[in-house]
C-alpha positions in Angstrom: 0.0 0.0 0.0 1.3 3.9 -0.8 2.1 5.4 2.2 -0.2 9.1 2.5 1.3 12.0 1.5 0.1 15.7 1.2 -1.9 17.9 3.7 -5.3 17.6 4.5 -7.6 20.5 6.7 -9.6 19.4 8.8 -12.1 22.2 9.3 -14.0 21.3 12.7 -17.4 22.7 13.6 -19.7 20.8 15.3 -17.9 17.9 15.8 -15.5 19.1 18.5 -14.0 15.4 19.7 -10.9 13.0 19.1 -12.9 10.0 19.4 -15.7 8.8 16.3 -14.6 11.5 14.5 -14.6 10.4 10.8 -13.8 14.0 9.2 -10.3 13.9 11.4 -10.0 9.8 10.9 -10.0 9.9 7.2 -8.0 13.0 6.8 -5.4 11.5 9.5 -6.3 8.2 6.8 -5.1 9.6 3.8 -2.8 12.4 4.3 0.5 12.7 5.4 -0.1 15.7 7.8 -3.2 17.2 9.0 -4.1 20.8 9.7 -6.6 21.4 12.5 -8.8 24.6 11.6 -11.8 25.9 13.2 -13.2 29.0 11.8 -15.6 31.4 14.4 -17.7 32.6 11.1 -20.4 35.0 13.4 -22.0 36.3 10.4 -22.5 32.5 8.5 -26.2 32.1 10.4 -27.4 35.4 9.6 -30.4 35.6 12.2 -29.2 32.3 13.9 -26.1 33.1 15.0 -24.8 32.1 18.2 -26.4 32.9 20.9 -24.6 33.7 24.4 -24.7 30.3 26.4 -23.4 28.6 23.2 -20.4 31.0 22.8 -19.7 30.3 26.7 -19.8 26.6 25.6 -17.8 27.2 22.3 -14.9 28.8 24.0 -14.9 26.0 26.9 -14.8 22.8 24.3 -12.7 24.9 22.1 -9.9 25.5 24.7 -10.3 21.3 25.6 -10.1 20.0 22.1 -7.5 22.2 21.0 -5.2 21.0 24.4 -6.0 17.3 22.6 -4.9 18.1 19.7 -1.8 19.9 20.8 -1.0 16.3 22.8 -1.1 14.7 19.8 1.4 16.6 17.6 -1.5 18.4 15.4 -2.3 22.3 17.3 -5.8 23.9 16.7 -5.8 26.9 13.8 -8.3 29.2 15.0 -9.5 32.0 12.1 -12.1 34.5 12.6 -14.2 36.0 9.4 -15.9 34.4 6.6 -15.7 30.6 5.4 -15.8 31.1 2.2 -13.2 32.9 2.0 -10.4 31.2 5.0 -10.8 27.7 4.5 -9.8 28.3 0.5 -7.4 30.6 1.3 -5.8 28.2 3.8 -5.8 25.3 1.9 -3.8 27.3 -0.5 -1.3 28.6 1.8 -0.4 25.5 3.3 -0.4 23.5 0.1 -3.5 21.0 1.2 -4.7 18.8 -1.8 -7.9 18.2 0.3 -10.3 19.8 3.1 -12.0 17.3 5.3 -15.4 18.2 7.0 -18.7 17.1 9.0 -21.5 17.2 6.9 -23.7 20.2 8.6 -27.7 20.0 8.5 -27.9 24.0 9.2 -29.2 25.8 5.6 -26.5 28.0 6.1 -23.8 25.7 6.5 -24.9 23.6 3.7 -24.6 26.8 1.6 -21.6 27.2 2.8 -20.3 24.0 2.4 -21.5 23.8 -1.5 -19.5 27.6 -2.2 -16.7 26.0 -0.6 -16.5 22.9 -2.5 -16.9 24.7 -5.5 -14.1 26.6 -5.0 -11.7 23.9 -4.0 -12.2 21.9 -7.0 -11.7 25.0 -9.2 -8.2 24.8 -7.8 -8.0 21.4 -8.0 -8.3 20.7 -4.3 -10.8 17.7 -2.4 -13.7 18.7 -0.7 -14.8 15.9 1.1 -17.8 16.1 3.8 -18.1 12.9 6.3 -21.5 12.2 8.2 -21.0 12.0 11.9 -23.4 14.6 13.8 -26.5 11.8 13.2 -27.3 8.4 13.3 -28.4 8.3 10.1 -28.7 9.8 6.8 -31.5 11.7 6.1 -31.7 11.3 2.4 -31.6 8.1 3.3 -35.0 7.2 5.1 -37.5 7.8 3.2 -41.4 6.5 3.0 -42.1 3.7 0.2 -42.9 5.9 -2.7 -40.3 7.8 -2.0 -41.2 10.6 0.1 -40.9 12.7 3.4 -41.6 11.3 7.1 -44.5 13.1 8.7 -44.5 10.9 12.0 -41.7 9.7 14.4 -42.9 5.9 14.9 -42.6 5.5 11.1 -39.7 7.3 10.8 -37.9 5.6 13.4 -39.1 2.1 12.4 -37.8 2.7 8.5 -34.2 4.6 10.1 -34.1 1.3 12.1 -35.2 -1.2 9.0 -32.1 0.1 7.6 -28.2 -0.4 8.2 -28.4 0.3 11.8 -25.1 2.8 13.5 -22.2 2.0 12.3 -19.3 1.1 15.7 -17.5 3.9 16.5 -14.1 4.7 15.2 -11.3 4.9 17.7 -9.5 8.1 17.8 -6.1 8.9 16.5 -2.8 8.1 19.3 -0.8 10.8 17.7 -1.0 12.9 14.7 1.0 14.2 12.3 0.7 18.1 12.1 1.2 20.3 9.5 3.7 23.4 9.8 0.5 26.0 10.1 0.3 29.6 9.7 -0.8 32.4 12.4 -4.0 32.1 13.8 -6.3 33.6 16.5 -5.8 33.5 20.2 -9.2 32.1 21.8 -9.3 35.2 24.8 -9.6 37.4 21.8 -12.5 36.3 20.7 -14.8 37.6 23.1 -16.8 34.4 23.7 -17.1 34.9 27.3 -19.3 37.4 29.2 -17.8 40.0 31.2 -19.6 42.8 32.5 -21.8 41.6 33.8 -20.2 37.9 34.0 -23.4 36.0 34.5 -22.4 32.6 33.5 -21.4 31.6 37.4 -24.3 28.8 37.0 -23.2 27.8 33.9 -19.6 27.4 35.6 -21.4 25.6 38.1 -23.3 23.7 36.4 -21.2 22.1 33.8 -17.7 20.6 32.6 -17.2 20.7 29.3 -15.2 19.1 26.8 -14.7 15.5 25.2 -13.1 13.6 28.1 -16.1 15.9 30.4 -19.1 14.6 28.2 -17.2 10.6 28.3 -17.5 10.9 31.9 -21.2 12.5 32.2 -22.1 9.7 29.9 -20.4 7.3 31.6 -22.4 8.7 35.0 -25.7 8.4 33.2 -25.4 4.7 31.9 -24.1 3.1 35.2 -26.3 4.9 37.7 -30.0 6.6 35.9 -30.4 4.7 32.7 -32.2 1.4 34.1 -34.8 4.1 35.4 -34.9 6.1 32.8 -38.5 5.6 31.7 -40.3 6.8 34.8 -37.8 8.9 35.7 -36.8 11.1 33.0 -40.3 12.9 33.6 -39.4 14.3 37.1 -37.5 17.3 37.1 -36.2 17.3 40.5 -34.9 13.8 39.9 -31.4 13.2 38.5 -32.9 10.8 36.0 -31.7 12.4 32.3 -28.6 11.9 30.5 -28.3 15.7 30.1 -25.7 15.1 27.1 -27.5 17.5 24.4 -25.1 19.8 24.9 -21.9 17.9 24.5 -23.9 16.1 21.4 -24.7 19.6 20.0 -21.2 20.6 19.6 -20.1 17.1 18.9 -17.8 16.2 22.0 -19.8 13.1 21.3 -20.8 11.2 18.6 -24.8 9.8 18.5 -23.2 6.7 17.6 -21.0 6.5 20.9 -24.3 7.3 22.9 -26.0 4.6 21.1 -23.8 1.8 21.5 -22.6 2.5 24.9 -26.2 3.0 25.4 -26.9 -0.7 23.7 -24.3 -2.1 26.2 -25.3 -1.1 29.2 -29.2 -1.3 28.9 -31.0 -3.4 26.1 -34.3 -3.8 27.4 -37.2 -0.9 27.6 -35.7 1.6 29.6 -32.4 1.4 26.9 -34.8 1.7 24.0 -36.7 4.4 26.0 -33.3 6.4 26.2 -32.2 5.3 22.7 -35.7 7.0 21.4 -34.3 10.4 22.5 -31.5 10.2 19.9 -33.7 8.8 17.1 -35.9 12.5 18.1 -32.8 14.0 17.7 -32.2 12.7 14.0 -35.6 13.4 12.9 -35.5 16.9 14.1 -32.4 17.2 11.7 -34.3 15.1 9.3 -36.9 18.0 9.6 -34.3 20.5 8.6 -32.7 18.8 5.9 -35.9 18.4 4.4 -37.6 21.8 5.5 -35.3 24.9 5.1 -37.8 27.4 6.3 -38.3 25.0 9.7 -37.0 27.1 12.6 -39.4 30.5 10.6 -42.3 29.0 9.3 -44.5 26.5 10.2 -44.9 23.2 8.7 -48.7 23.4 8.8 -49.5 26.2 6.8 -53.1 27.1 8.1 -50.8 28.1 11.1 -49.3 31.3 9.6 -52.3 33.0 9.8 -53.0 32.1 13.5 -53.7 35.6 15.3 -51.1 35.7 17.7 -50.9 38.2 20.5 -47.8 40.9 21.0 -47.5 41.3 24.8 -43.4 42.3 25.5 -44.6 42.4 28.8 -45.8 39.5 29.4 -43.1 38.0 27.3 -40.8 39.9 29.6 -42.0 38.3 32.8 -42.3 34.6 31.2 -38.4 34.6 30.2 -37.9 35.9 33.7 -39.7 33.3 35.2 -42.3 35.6 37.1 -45.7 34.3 35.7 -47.1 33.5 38.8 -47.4 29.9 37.8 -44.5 27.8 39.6 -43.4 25.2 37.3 -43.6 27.7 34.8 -41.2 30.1 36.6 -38.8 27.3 38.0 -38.4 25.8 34.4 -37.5 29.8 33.0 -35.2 30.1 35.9 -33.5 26.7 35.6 -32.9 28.1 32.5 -31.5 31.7 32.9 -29.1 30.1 35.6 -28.0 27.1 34.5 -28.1 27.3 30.7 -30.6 23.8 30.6 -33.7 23.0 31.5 -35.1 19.6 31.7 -37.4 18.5 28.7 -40.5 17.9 30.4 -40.6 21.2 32.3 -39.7 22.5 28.7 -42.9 21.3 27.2 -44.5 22.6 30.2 -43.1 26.5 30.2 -43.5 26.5 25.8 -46.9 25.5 25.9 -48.1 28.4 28.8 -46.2 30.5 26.0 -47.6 29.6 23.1 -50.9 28.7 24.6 -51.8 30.2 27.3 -50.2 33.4 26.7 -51.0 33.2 22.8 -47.8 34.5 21.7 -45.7 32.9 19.4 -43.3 30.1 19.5 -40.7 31.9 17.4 -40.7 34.0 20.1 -39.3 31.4 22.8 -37.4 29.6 20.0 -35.3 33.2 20.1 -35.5 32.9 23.8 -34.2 29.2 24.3 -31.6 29.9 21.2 -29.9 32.9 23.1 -30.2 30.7 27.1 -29.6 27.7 26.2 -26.3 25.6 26.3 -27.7 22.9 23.9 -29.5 25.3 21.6 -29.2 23.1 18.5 -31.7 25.2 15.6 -32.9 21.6 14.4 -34.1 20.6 17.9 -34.9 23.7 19.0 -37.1 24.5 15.7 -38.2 21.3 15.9 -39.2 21.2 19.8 -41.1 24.2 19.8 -43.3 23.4 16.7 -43.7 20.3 18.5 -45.4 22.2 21.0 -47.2 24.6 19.2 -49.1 22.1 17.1 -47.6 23.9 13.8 -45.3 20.6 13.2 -44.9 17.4 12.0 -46.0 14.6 14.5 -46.7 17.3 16.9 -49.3 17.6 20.0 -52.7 19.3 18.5 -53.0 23.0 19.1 -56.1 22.3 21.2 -54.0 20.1 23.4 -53.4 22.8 26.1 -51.0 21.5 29.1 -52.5 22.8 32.5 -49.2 23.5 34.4 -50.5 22.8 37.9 -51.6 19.5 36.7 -48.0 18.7 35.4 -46.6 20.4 38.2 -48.6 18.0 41.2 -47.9 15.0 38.7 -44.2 15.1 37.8 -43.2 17.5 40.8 -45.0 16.0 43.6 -42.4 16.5 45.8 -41.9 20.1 45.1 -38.3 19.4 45.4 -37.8 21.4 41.7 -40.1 24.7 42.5 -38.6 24.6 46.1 -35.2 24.4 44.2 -35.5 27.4 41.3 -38.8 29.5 43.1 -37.3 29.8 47.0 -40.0 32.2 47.9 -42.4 29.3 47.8 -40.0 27.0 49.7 -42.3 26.6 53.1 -45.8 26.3 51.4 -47.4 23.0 51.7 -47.0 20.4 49.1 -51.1 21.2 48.5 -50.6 24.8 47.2 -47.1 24.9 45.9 -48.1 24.6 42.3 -50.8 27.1 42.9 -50.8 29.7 45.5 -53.2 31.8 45.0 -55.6 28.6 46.1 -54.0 28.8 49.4 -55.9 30.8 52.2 -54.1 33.6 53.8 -53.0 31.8 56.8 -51.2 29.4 54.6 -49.4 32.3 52.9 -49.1 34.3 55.6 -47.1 31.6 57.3 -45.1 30.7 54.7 -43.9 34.4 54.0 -45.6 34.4 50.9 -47.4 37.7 49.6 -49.0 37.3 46.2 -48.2 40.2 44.1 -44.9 41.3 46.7 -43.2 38.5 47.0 -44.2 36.2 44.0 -46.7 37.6 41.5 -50.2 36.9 41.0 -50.6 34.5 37.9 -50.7 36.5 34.5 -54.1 34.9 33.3 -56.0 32.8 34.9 -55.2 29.0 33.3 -58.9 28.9 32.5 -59.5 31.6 30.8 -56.2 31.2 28.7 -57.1 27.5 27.6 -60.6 29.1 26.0 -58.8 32.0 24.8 -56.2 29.6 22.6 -59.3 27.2 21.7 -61.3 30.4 20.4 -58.4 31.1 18.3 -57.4 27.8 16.9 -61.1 27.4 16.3 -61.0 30.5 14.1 -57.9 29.5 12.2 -59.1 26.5 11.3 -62.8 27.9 10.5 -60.6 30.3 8.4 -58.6 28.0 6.6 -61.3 26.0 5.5 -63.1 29.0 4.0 -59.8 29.6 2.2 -59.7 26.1 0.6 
């Protein structure tokens, strides 16, 4: 066999990991030296550009993956501007006869990515994008006559009918690392907040990195999965994998999840975990398939849907002072923490989008600028989910009642008590609604409703009828329309 020769870029993005990494294994495969490149492009997304949780993140995993990659012979390039124009620049200053990548499902990126290849070849240099940020390929599952997944059980079962996840690749012991040119210094880039410096939860709250999201898998599998399907519903439980984050910026691969997850729990609650990931594909299935997903919704009658502008109460929902206390601790949770846990996030977008009738583009911008995990084909995908304007998603005129959830999944209180202090000593009987509790109650619990924790703003009631009225209409309109 020839022995590799030339240099090969590999351009990282969201796939910030040694280990399953087939962009850097087949670029380590088939080149001589390898030149590690990340390029911070903020103006690539347009409207969807980072948002501040995910730049903290970004500068964390950067900083780990490039002390990897230093250890084994091959140091990080960091470039700021525009990818279109650095990575063929680069390639030509270094001499690289190919660029290796992860094969993005953002519209942007792919727009990117087909500029870029375009302009490699024209000098005669490989472009060569490697799948590794899903399980599967989404041009691959399709329905029998050849068309587009509306539902998650058949999508899953024909993804699964197929060639299931490939192993995982090891990662390299050492690399060869091309001589490379001046880059960026990661401080410069600004990632982190300053004043004010409000990621101390985050701080608190996370390690990130490749061997960090090993170890928090590792946590999971030996000590939550085997209750994973009862428990993954209670917030104040310890009973979620919480590695979308570290999936998001690819510290791990979904195939690493999956077959760690296959070793250490094949029964239901393994499948009941291993169903998280196949929502994760579809959402990017979604994407692939739906440009205009994270803008419009996929159920057209749904544009027309007379949504309310309140900034106000807008305002007091991202702060997590509705009144409502599942509600509130979910928003908090998030603000301080950078994650909030998926049932409490159904929970928090439905009094949104329902209850408050204003729309979910509204918290997808919220969750996209908080969130640590803010991924924009989950995210998109989530909140149309929730709003009824999806594929596969709950109806419109399904309308959560948050005390309900609140007494069934936080029974306890242990999560309200945790995020919404002020309501710490009220009985277990009022916690997820105090303004049933009779002034002796509050009164010796230090609660005063509309001083120390606001009075609800709507009453759930009233809100359910207002979001039926209107769903009613926009259907009644539609139909007139067709």
């Amino acid at each position: 066999m020839a022995r590799p020769h030339g240099i090969a870029l590999v351009w990282f993005r969201q796939d910030l990991r040694l280990q399953d990494n087939p962009t850097l294994h087949e670029a380590a495969r088939s080149a001589a030296r390898v030149l590690p490149v990340y390029v911070l492009d903020d103006k690539a997304a347009g409207d969807w550009a980072m948002g501040g949780a995910s730049r903290w993140w970004l500068h964390h995993s950067l900083a780990s993956l490039g002390r990897d990659l230093s250890a084994l012979g091959a140091p990080l390039l960091l470039r700021r501007g525009r990818s279109t124009d650095i990575i063929p620049a680069l390639a030509a200053e270094v001499g690289a006869d190919a660029v290796h990548a992860c094969i993005a499902h953002e519209p942007c990126w792919r727009d990117i990515d087909a500029d870029v290849g375009e302009r490699l070849r024209a000098e005669g240099r490989a472009f060569a994008l490697h799948r590794g940020a899903t399980l599967f390929d989404p041009d691959a599952v399709r329905t029998q006559s050849g068309g587009i997944y509306g539902m998650f059980g058949p999508f899953a079962n024909a993804a699964l009918a197929g060639t299931p996840p490939a192993a995982p690749l090891s990662g390299p012991k050492s690399l060869h690392g091309a001589d490379a040119p001046a880059g960026d210094a990661l401080d410069d880039w600004g990632l982190l907040p300053t004043r004010p410096d409000w990621a101390g939860g985050l701080r608190d709250a996370w390690k990130v990195g490749e061997r960090a999201a090993t170890a928090r898998m590792q946590r999971f599998l030996n000590s939550a999965v085997g209750r994973y399907a009862a428990a993954r519903d209670v917030p104040g439980e310890d009973g979620t994998s919480m590695l979308s984050p570290h999936l998001h910026f690819g510290e791990l691969s979904p195939r690493t999840v999956w077959h760690a997850s296959l070793r250490a729990a094949e029964g239901e609650q393994g499948r009941k975990f291993r169903a998280e990931l196949l929502w994760r594909d579809l959402a990017a299935y979604l994407l692939w398939h739906h440009r205009d997903l994270p803008e419009a919704p996929l159920r057209p009658a749904f544009a027309a849907l007379a949504w309310r502008r309140d900034p106000a109460a807008l305002r007091a929902w991202q702060r997590g002072m509705t009144g409502v206390p599942i509600v509130d601790a979910g928003m908090r949770q998030l603000w301080q923490t950078g994650w909030m846990h998926n049932r409490v996030r159904m929970i928090t977008a439905s009094f949104l989008v329902k209850h408050l009738l204003i729309s979910w583009q509204e918290g997808e911008r919220w969750f996209w600028d908080t969130l640590v995990d803010a991924d924009l084909a989950s995210n998109a995908a989530g909140w149309q989910w929730v709003a009824g304007t999806g594929i596969d998603s709950q109806p419109f005129f399904r309308v959560f009642n948050p005390v309900t959830q609140g007494e069934k999944f936080d029974a306890t209180g242990d999560y309200v008590r945790r995020y919404v202090p002020e309501l710490a000593a009220l009985p277990d009987r009022y916690l997820h609604q105090p303004w049933e509790a009779p002034p002796m109650e509050l009164l010796a619990a230090g609660v005063a409703l509309g001083k120390t924790y606001p009075h609800p703003l709507i009453d759930l009631a009233e809100g359910r009828r207002r979001a039926l009225d209107v769903y009613q209409a926009t259907v009644r309109d539609a139909g007139a329309r067709a």
